[in-house]
C-alpha positions, 0 to 999 in steps of 0.5 A: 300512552302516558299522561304527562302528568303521570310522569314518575321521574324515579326514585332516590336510593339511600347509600352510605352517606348520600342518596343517589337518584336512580331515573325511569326509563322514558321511551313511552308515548307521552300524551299532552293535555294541559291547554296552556302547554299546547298554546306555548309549544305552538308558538314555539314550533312556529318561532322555529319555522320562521327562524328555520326559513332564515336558512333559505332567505340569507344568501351564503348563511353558512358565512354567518354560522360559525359566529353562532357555533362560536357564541355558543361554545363561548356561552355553554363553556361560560356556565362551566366555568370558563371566562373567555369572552365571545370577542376573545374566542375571536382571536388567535390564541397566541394573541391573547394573555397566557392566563387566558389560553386555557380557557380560549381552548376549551372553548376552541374544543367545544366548537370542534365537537359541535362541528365533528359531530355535525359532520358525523350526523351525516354518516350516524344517527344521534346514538351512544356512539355518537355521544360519545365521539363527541365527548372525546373531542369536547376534553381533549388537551383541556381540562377534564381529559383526565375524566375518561374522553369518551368513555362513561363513567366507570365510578359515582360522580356527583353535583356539589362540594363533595359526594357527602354534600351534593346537591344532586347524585346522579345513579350509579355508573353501572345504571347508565348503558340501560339508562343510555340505551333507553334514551337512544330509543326515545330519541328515534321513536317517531322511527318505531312501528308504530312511530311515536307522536310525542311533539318534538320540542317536548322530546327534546326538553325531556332528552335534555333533562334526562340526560343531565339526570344520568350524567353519564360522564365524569365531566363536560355532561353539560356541555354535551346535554345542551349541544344535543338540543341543537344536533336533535333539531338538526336530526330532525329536520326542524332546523336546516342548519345550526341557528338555534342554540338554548345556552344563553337562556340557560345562563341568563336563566341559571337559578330557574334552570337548575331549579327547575330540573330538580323539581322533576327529579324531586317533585316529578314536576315534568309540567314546570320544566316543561314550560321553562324550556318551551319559553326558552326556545321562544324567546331565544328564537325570537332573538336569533330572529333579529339578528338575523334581520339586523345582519341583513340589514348590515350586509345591505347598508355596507355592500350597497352603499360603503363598498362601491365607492372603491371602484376598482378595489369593489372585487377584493373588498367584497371577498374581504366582507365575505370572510369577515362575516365567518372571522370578524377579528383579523390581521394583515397576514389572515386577510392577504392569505385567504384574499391571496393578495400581497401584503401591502394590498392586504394593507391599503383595502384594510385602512380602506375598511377602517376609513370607512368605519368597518374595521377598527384596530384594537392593539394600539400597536404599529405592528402586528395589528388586529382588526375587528368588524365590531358592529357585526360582532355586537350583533351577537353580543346583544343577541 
């Protein structure tokens, strides 16, 4: 058993014109003795317990689980680069500019890997396989899938403008299949015998941060680094369904986030880092929390005061709500399709919605029309 204070991160090996940073390996036993760490991993994990009851309070919650996947693939894909708006990640792609389709795919991509590999996960272990299934789908037909989709690395790749000036050079291409399979063990050690008992949520921050350090792909490892955060928790059974993601943290946090993952690496400062995370999952447990609450709170003020002033229309305008909730930007074609109604019907209950301050139309146009349920979008936006 290791103290964490202990923790050795690696070491920087000096090549022709950079140095690259070859990691430990970190399936051991980590012992953690520091009071004010253990303080903040309690609340942690009881935020998570409270967030995680959430799963059996809302009735229908997988209704409002793809606005979650969708604001995290809007976010992690933002700290890659990407401008696409939550809202936009909203629309159909040929509702938006040309310019903006690039983007809006990435991000589509993004959620199709975080879905594939939900699925997956009921057949497969978080693995290598896995990881790099996941990663497939993550860059393909969008930027990068020239980058090897689901392969690693076969050559050096680096952080920064150039490999000469990079602020961080992870280890060489052929250190990751040790490096990989030392992690995949880490990540299943409370299976071992004897299991391990290294708190959950330090494992994860320690997953996180030594994955980022192998980097083992030629592109998207962020993405991919920050997905397994939430597929752990799922793995686990810390968490029933998707409800807990650290991106906005991260982005908010940006500066400290990149910080504090090379003080490790530099200072084997595994405390700071530590720390930074377990806030993270605090306060973004916390905000996950109140929407919830506030969504709940929506649903009951629309379904028992708004939708039964329309009588007869009640049925087709509760099943209209129900999808909104999964897809809040629609137009008269989605609502008749999935409602199975004519158009004009599909028409009359959507000007009934905006009669009522549930829908808004947002082109200005007499045709071809998109509506959005904006109060339940800024939920998330203000998340």
């Amino acid at each position: 058993m290791k103290d964490l204070k202990e923790f050795k991160a690696g070491k920087w090996i000096k090549r022709l014109e950079y140095q690259s940073f070859s990691p430990e390996k970190i399936n051991e036993e980590w012992l953690i003795a520091d009071p004010a760490l253990m303080t903040l991993l309690s609340k942690a994990d009881r935020n998570l317990g409270k967030l995680d009851a959430f799963s059996d309070l809302i009735p229908d919650i997988d209704f409002f689980i793809k606005m979650h996947i969708t604001k995290e693939a809007t976010v992690s894909s933002k700290i890659e680069g990407t401008q696409t708006s939550f809202q936009e990640a909203l629309v159909k792609e040929q509702d938006l500019d040309p310019e903006r389709r690039n983007d809006w795919n990435e991000v589509h991509a993004y959620i199709d890997a975080m879905n594939q590999a939900m699925e997956e996960m009921q057949r497969l272990p978080i693995s290598t396989r896995l990881i790099r299934q996941t990663h497939e789908t993550l860059l393909q037909g969008v930027r990068g899938k020239e980058k090897l989709p689901g392969e690693f690395r076969s050559s050096q790749n680096w952080i920064g403008p150039s490999l000469k000036h990079a602020i961080f050079v992870p280890p060489t291409h052929d250190e990751i299949p040790e490096l990989m399979s030392d992690l995949e063990h880490f990540i299943h050690s409370d299976q071992n015998d004897p299991p391990s008992h290294v708190p959950h949520l330090v494992k994860i921050a320690l997953i996180h941060y030594q994955f980022e350090t192998i980097h083992p792909f030629l592109d998207g490892n962020g993405r991919i680094g920050r997905l397994l955060i939430t597929l752990y928790l799922l793995d686990k059974g810390l968490l029933q369904k998707p409800t807990l993601y650290l991106s906005e943290f991260f982005e908010r946090n940006r500066r400290d986030y990149y910080d504090n993952l090379m003080r490790v690496r530099e200072k084997n400062d595994l405390r700071t880092w530590l720390e930074f995370f377990l806030v993270g999952v605090i306060e973004t447990t916390e905000s996950s929390i109140s929407t919830f609450q506030k969504i709940i709170e929506l649903r009951d003020r629309i379904e028992l005061t708004q939708l039964i002033r329309l009588g007869k229309k009640q049925q087709d305008a509760k099943r209209l709500i129900n999808e909104l909730y999964k897809q809040p930007i629609v137009d008269t074609a989605y609502v008749s399709e999935r409602l199975e109604i004519h158009a004009s019907t599909a028409n009359r209950l959507i000007k009934d919605f905006q009669d009522m301050g549930i829908l808004e139309e947002l082109t200005g146009y007499k045709r071809n029309r998109i509506f959005a349920f904006s109060e339940y979008i800024n939920l998330f936006n203000q998340s």
